[in-house]
C-alpha atoms as one frame of an Amber mdcrd trajectory, in Angstrom:
protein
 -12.403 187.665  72.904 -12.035 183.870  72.914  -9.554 182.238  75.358  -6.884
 180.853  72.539  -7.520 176.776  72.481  -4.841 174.526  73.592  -2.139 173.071
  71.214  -2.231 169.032  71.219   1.452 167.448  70.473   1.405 163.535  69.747
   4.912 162.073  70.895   5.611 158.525  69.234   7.971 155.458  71.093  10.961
 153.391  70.268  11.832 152.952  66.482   8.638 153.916  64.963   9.043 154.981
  61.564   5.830 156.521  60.032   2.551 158.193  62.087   0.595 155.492  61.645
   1.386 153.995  64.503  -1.038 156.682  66.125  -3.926 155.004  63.990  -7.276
 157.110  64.704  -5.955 158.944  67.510  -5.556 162.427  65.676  -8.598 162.649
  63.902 -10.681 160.796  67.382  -9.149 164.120  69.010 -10.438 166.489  66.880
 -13.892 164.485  66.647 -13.706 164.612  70.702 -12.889 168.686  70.851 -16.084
 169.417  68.614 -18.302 167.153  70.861 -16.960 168.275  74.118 -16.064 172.121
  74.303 -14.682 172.226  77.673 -11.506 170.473  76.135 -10.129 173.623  75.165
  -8.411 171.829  72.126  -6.955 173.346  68.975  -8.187 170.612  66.272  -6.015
 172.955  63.843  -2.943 171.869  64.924  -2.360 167.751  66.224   1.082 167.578
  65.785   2.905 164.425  65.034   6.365 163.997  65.825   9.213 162.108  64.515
  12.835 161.132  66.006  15.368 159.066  64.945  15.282 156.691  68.006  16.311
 154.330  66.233  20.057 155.133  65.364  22.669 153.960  67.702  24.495 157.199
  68.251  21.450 158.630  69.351  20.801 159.011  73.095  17.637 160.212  75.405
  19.033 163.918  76.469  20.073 163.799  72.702  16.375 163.443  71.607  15.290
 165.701  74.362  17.420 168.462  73.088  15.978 168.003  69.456  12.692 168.168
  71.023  13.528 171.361  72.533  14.941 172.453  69.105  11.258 171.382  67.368
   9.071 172.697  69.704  10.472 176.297  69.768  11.124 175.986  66.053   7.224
 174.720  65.386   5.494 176.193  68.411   7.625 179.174  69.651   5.230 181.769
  68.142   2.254 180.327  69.828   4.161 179.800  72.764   5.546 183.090  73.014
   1.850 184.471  73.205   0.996 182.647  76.102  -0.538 179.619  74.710  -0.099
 176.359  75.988   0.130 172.813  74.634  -0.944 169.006  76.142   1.523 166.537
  75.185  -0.109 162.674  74.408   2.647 160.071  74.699   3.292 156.847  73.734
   5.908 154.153  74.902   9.517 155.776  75.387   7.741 158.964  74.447   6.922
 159.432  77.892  10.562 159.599  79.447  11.556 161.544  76.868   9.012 164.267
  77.578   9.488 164.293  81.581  13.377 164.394  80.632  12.305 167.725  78.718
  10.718 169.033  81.917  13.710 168.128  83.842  16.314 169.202  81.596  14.733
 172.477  80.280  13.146 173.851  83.171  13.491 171.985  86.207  17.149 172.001
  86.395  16.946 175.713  84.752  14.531 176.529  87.769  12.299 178.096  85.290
   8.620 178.582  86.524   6.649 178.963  83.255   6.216 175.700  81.705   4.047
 175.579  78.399   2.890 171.670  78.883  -0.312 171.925  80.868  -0.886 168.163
  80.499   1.349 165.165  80.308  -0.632 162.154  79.280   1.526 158.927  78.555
   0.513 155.894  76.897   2.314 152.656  78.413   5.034 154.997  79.506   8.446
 152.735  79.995   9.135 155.081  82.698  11.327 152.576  85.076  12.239 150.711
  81.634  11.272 147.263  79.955  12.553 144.057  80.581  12.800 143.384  77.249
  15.619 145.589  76.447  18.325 142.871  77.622  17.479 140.149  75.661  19.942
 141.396  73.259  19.811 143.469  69.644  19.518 140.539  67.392  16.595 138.829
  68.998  14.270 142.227  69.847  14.932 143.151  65.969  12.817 139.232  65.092
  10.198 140.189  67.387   7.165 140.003  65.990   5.646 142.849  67.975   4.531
 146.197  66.453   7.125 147.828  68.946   9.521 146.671  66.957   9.782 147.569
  63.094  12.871 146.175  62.064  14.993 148.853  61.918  18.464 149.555  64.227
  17.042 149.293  67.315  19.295 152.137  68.799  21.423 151.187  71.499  22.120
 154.674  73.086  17.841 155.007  73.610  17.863 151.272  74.894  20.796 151.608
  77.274  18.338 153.855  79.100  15.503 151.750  78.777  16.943 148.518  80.585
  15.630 148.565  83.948  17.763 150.306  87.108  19.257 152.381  84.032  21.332
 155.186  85.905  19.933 157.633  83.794  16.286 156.517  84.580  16.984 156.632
  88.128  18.119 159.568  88.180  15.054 161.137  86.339  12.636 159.345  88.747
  14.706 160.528  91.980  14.713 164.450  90.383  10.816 163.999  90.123  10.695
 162.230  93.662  12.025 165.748  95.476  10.703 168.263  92.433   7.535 166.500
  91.058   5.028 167.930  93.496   6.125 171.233  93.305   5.687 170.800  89.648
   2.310 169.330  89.278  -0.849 171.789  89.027  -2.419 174.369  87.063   0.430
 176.459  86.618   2.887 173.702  85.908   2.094 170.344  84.520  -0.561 167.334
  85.048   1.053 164.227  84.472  -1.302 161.111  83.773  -0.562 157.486  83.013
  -2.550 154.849  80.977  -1.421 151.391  80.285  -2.611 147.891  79.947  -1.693
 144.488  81.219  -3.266 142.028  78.279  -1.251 140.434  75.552  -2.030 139.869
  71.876  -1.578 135.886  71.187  -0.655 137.233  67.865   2.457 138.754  69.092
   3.449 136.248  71.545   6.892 134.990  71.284   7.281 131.606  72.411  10.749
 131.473  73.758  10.535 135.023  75.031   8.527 135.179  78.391   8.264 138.681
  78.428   6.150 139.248  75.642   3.375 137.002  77.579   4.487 138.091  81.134
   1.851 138.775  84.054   1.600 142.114  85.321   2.349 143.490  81.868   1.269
 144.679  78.604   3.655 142.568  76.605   6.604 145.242  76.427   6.176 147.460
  79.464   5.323 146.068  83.300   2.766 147.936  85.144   5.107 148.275  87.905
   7.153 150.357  85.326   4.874 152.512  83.433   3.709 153.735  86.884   4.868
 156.553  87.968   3.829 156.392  92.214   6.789 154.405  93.580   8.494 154.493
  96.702  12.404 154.986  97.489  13.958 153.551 100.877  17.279 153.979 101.383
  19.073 151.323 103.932  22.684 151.683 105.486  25.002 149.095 107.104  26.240
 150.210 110.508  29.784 150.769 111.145  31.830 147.526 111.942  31.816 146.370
 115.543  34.629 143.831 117.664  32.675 140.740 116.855  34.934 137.611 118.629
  32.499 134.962 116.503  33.818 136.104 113.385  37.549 134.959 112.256  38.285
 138.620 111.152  37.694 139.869 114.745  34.326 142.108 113.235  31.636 142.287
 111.526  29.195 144.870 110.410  25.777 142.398 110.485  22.627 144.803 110.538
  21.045 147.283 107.744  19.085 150.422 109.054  16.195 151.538 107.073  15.509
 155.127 106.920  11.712 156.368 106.694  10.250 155.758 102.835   9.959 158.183
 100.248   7.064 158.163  98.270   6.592 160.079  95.589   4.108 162.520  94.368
   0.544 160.988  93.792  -0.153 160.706  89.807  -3.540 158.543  88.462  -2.627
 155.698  86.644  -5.461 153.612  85.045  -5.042 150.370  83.604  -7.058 149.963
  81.076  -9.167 146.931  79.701  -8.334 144.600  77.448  -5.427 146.626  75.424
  -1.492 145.585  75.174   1.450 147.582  74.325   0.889 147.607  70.941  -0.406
 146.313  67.300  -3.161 146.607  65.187  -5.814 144.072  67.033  -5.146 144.931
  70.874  -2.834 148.007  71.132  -3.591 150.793  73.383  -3.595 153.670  70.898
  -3.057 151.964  67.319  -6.886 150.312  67.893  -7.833 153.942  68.537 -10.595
 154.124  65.169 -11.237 157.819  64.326 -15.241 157.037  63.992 -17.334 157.696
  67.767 -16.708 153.823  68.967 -16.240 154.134  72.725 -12.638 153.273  73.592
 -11.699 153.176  76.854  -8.076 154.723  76.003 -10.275 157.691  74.482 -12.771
 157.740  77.574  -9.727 157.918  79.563  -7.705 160.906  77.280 -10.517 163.157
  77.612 -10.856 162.786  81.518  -7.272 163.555  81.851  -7.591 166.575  79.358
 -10.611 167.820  81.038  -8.567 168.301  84.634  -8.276 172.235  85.684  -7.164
 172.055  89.055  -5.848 170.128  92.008  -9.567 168.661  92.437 -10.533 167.658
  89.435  -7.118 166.288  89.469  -7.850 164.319  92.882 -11.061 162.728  91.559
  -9.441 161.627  88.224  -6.981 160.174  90.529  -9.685 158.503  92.445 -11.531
 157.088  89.328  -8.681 155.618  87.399  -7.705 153.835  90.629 -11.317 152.625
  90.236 -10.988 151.204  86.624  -7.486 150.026  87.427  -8.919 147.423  90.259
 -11.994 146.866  87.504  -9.742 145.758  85.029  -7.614 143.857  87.141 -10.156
 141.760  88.895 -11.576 141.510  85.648  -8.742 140.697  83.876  -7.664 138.026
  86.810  -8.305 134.790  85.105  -6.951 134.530  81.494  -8.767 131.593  80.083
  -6.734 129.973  77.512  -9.275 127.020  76.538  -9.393 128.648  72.955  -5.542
 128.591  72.652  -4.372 125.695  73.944  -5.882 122.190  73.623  -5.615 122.116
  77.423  -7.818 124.256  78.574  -5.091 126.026  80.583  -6.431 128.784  82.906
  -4.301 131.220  84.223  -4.521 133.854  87.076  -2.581 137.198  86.516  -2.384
 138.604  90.474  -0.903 142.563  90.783   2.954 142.511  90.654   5.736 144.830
  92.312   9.279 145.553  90.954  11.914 145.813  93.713  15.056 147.986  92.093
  17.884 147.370  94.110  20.896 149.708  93.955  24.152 148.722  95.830  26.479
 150.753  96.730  29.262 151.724  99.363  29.802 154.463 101.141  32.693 155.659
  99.084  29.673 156.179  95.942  31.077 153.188  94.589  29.162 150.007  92.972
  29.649 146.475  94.258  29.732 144.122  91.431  29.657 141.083  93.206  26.641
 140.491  95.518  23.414 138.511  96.242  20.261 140.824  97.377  18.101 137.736
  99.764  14.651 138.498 100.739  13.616 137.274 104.464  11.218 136.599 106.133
   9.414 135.537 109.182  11.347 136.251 113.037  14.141 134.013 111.987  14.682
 136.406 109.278  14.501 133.067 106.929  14.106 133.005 102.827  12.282 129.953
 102.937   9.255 131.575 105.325   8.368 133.753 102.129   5.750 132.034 100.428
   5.744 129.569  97.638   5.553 131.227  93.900   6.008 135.303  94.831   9.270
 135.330  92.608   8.776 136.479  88.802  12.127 137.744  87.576  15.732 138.759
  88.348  17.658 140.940  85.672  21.207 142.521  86.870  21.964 146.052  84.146
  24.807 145.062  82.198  25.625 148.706  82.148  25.735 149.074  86.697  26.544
 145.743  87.963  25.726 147.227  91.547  21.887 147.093  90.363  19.855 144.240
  90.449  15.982 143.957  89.928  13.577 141.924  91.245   9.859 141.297  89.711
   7.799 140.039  92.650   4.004 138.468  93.028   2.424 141.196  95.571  -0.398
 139.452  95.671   0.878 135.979  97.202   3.729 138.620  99.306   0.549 140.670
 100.787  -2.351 138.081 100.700  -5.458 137.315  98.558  -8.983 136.493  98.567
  -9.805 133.554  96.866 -10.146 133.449  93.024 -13.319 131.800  91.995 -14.303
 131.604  87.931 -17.313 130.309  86.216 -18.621 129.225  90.262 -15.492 127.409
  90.555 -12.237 127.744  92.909  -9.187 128.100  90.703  -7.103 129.377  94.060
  -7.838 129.116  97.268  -7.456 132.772  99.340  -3.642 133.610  99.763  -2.347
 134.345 103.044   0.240 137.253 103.490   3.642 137.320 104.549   4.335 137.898
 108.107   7.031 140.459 107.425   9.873 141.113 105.373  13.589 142.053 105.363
  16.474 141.410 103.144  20.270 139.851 103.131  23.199 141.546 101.391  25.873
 139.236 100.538  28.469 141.067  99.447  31.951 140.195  97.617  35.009 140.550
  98.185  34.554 139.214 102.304  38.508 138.967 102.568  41.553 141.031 102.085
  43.028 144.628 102.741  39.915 146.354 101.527  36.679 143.836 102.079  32.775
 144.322 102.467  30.868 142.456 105.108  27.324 140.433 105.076  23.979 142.245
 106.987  20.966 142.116 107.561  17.490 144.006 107.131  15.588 142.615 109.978
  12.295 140.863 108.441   9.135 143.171 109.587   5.407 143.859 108.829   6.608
 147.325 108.164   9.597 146.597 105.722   6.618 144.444 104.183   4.368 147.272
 103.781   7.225 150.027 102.803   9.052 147.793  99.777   6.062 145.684  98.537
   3.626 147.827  96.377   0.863 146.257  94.087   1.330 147.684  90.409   4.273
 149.927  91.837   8.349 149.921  91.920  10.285 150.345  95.369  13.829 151.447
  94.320  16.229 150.276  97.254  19.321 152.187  97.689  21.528 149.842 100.243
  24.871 151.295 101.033  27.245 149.277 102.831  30.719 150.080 104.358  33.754
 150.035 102.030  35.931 148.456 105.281  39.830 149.430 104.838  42.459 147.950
 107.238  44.543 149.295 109.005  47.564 146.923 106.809  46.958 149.409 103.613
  49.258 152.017 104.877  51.277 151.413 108.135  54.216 154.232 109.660  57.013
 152.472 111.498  59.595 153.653 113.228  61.333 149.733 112.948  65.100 150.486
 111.062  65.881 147.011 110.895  64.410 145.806 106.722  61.564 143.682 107.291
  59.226 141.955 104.359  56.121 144.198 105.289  53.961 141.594 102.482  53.725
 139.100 105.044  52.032 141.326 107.936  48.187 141.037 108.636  45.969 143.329
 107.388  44.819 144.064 110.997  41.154 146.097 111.673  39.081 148.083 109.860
  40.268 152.168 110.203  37.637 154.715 110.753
């Protein structure tokens, strides 16, 4: 009897209305499965969902629930008998899905998991910068990501980047994801590009033209390998310098987390979406290679942890193929002049500040050092992208970086000719926390992360994100609550605060 073929389920993004925003994806599939038998695929059933994103009451776990809902309601019989299904993803798709995982089994600590694949398309999976450029202007933007409808606020709330709820979901697949990923539980993959359609462009929108992205969602983003440090301010010490009579002035740096290994490919020549460039609408159902095909099947072909390892291996192949291809964006046919730009690898830096009482600051600056005198201006000219604070967690701040001019380049030589001249690297790096309120009955102090090669290495990541938990002591004197044994009255307003307590 014939091993039952595996059930493919097409998950759409943000505020897309109508399938075709798939273009020839479902019938390339089934095209694929007849050429290639090892897929395993049921060309039967391509399933192509639909979910009101786009209404403002409507929030992530809300879809995620729904999806629960559909899936048992469409698939439950086939699932029930021990089939399985591969889940293709595109856009905010891709959270939505792993917050399925997480929500429905993970957290349920069930074992049996009926996705066997995971396979997401320009996944937003640390968010989009777009998102806080505000309602009005992303419902004008010209780009197919956007259809003019509500562009519902409870899905973009979760979308802006250092979103609680996104954290959250990345830290639950830092210390479950491995555990998860493997024949008997899931295969995550992720595909994205880093071009932009001209077409699309917005001209007083940077983002929709930014390096390191595919006009919506930042490498750094879609990729799901990042690394989590978490950094602590020491207690506060007699300090005679200061005029409080203490200070707290260095940050400790517990080891790294990274998180489990998935393949991420970045793929040539493709953007986030739209008709002429995007990375599955351009899909054509006839047998023209595509690379976001080439890729799918690869990723649906994986069995086990080693197939698994070498599809890791190649897509980190195309990804530094594309991007050295991909390095010099020659604008001569845009522009009258002839304007030539370089696109290096970038890194997003997702600071989270808190103290040690849970709660968030909401008045800090995050510095990045560098060099032995721990000194901003030893970091090198031109590594700074983008800041964005969430308007939702005013203790979260994120920083879009250059990892190229942070960690050093070759040279970058086009048509026989030296555009840049090779990049030297950092000698280290460390950060300053300048926190608010410095004063008063209840304050926060300044410190340090000494600048290092290692801190370097740890937080700066080519194509990744390096979430940065810094927790700093909530300092409360002494002059908050105060026994006497004093009978005479006495205006108590006017004492000192005195020292920190324990």
């Amino acid at each position: 009897m014939a091993r039952p073929q595996r059930l493919v389920l097409l998950v759409h993004g943000w505020s897309v209305r109508d399938p075709s925003t798939y273009g020839g994806l479902p019938e390339r599939l089934k095209r694929e499965a007849k050429r290639n038998k090892h897929l395993d695929l049921d060309v039967r059933q391509i399933w192509l969902s639909e979910y009101a994103s786009f209404h403002n009451e409507v929030t992530l776990p809300d879809i995620v629930r729904a999806f629960h809902a559909a899936v048992q309601h469409e698939l439950g019989d086939a699932l029930a008998s021990g089939r399985r299904f591969a889940c293709i993803t595109h856009s905010t798709g891709g959270p939505v899905i792993r917050a399925w995982l997480q929500q429905q089994y993970l957290d349920k600590g069930r074992t049996h998991i009926p996705l066997s694949h995971l396979i997401m398309l320009a996944p937003a999976n640390f968010g989009s910068a777009l998102v806080q450029l505000g309602l009005a202007k992303l419902s004008r933007l010209r780009s197919a990501w956007f259809e003019g409808v509500d562009v519902g606020t409870g899905v973009l709330d979760w979308l802006e980047l250092g979103s609680e709820p996104s954290i959250a979901l990345n830290r639950d697949w830092l210390e479950q994801g491995s555990g998860l990923i493997g024949p008997e539980g899931v295969f995550p993959f992720v595909l994205t590009g880093q071009s932009h359609d001209p077409a699309l462009y917005d001209f007083v929108n940077s983002y929709s033209g930014e390096t390191g992205s595919d006009g919506a969602v930042r490498v750094a983003s879609a990729n799901l390998n990042f690394t989590h440090l978490r950094v602590e301010q020491q207690a506060p010490v007699a300090d005679k310098k200061s005029r409080l009579g203490f200070s707290a002035p260095l940050l400790r740096a517990a080891e790294p987390r990274v998180s489990p290994a998935v393949p991420l490919a970045v793929l040539p020549g493709l953007s986030h979406s739209g008709e002429r460039m995007g990375i599955m609408r351009t899909v054509s159902a006839d047998d023209r290679p595509h690379p976001t095909v080439s890729a799918i099947v690869e990723a649906l072909a994986v069995k086990d942890r080693q197939d698994y390892a070498r599809v890791f291996d190649r897509f980190s192949v195309i990804t530094a193929e594309t991007q050295e291809r991909e390095q010099v964006e020659d604008r001569s046919g845009l522009s009258p002049y002839g304007e030539q730009l370089i696109h290096d690898p970038c890194a997003m830096l997702v600071f989270r500040v808190r103290d040690d009482q849970g709660k968030p600051l909401k008045d800090f600056d995050v510095i990045l050092t560098a060099g032995p005198e721990d000194n901003p201006n030893h970091l090198p000219p031109g590594f700074f992208i983008d800041r964005q604070r969430n308007h939702l967690d005013p203790g979260c701040v994120v920083y879009y970086v250059n990892a190229a001019r942070l960690l050093g380049a070759p040279a970058v030589i086009h048509q026989g000719r030296e555009l840049r001249a090779a990049l030297p690297a950092a000698p280290s790096l460390g950060l300053r926390i300048i926190p608010f309120p410095q004063d008063g009955f209840v304050l926060y102090q300044p410190a340090l992360l000494k600048a290092t090669p290692e801190h370097l290495a740890a937080l700066i990541k080519p194509n990744q994100t390096t979430i940065v938990d810094i927790v700093l002591k909530r300092m409360v004197r002494e002059g908050v609550y105060r026994l006497t044994r004093e009978r005479t009255p006495m205006d108590f307003t006017k004492q000192p605060p005195g020292p920190p307590i324990d």
